[in-house]
C-alpha positions in Angstrom: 24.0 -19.3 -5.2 23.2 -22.3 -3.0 19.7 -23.3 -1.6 20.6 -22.1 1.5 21.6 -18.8 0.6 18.7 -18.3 -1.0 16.4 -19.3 1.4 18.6 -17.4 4.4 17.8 -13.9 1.3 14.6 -14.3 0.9 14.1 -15.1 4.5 15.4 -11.4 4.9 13.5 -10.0 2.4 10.5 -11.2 3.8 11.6 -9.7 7.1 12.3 -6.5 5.6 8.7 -5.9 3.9 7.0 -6.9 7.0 9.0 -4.4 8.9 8.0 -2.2 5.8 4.4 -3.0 6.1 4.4 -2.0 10.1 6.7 1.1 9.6 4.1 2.2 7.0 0.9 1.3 8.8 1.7 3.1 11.9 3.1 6.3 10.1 0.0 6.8 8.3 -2.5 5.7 11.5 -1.0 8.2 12.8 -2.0 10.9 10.3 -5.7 12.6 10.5 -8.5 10.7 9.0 -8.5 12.9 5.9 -4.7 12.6 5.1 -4.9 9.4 5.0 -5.8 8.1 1.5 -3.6 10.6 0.0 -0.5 8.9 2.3 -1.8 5.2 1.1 -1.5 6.6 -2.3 1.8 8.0 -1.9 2.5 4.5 -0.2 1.1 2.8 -2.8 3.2 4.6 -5.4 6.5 4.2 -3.0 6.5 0.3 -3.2 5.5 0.1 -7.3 8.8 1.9 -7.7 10.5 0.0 -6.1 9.1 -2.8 -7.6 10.2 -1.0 -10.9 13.4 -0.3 -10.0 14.3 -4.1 -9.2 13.0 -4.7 -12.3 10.2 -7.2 -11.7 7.1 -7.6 -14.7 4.1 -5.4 -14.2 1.8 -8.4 -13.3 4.0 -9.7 -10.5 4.9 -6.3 -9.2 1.3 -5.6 -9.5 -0.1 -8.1 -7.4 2.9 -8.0 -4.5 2.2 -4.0 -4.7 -1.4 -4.6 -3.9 -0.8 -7.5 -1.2 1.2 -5.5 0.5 -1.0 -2.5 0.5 -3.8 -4.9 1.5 -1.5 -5.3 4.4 -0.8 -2.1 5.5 -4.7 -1.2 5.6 -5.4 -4.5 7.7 -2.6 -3.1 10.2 -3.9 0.3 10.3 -7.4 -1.1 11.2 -6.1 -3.1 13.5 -4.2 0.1 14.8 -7.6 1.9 15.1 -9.5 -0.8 16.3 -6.5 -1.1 19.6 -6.8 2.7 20.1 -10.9 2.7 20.5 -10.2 -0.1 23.1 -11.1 0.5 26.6 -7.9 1.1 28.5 -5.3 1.8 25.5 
């Protein structure tokens, strides 16, 4: 594959998980307080198979798996913090 390819992929697949990460975030923001940290869970579960299934060693899948959860509770907070807001 040429350098440009590959940049112009992983380009994409950095578009894709942060379309992942937002899709994610505002599904379970959306759930009730208590439902929550079973959803991250199931979340969190959701992207280390996938991780698994590309094939990628435990340590790097590991620490993508837990960046992008880290993610998705930073956007939910973020979520919450814009619904308290006067006027939303």
């Amino acid at each position: 594959m040429r350098s440009g390819d590959q940049r112009l992929e992983n380009h994409e697949l950095v578009g894709q998980t942060l379309a992942s990460i937002q899709r994610t975030a505002e599904k379970i923001a959306a759930l009730p307080p208590h439902a929550r940290e079973d959803a991250l869970d199931v979340a969190h579960q959701a992207y280390a198979s996938a991780m698994h299934d590309i094939g990628q060693d435990n340590v790097a899948a590991g620490r993508w798996v837990e960046t992008v959860m880290t993610a998705v509770r930073a956007v939910i907070s973020e979520i919450d913090l814009n619904s308290r807001a006067p006027g939303a």
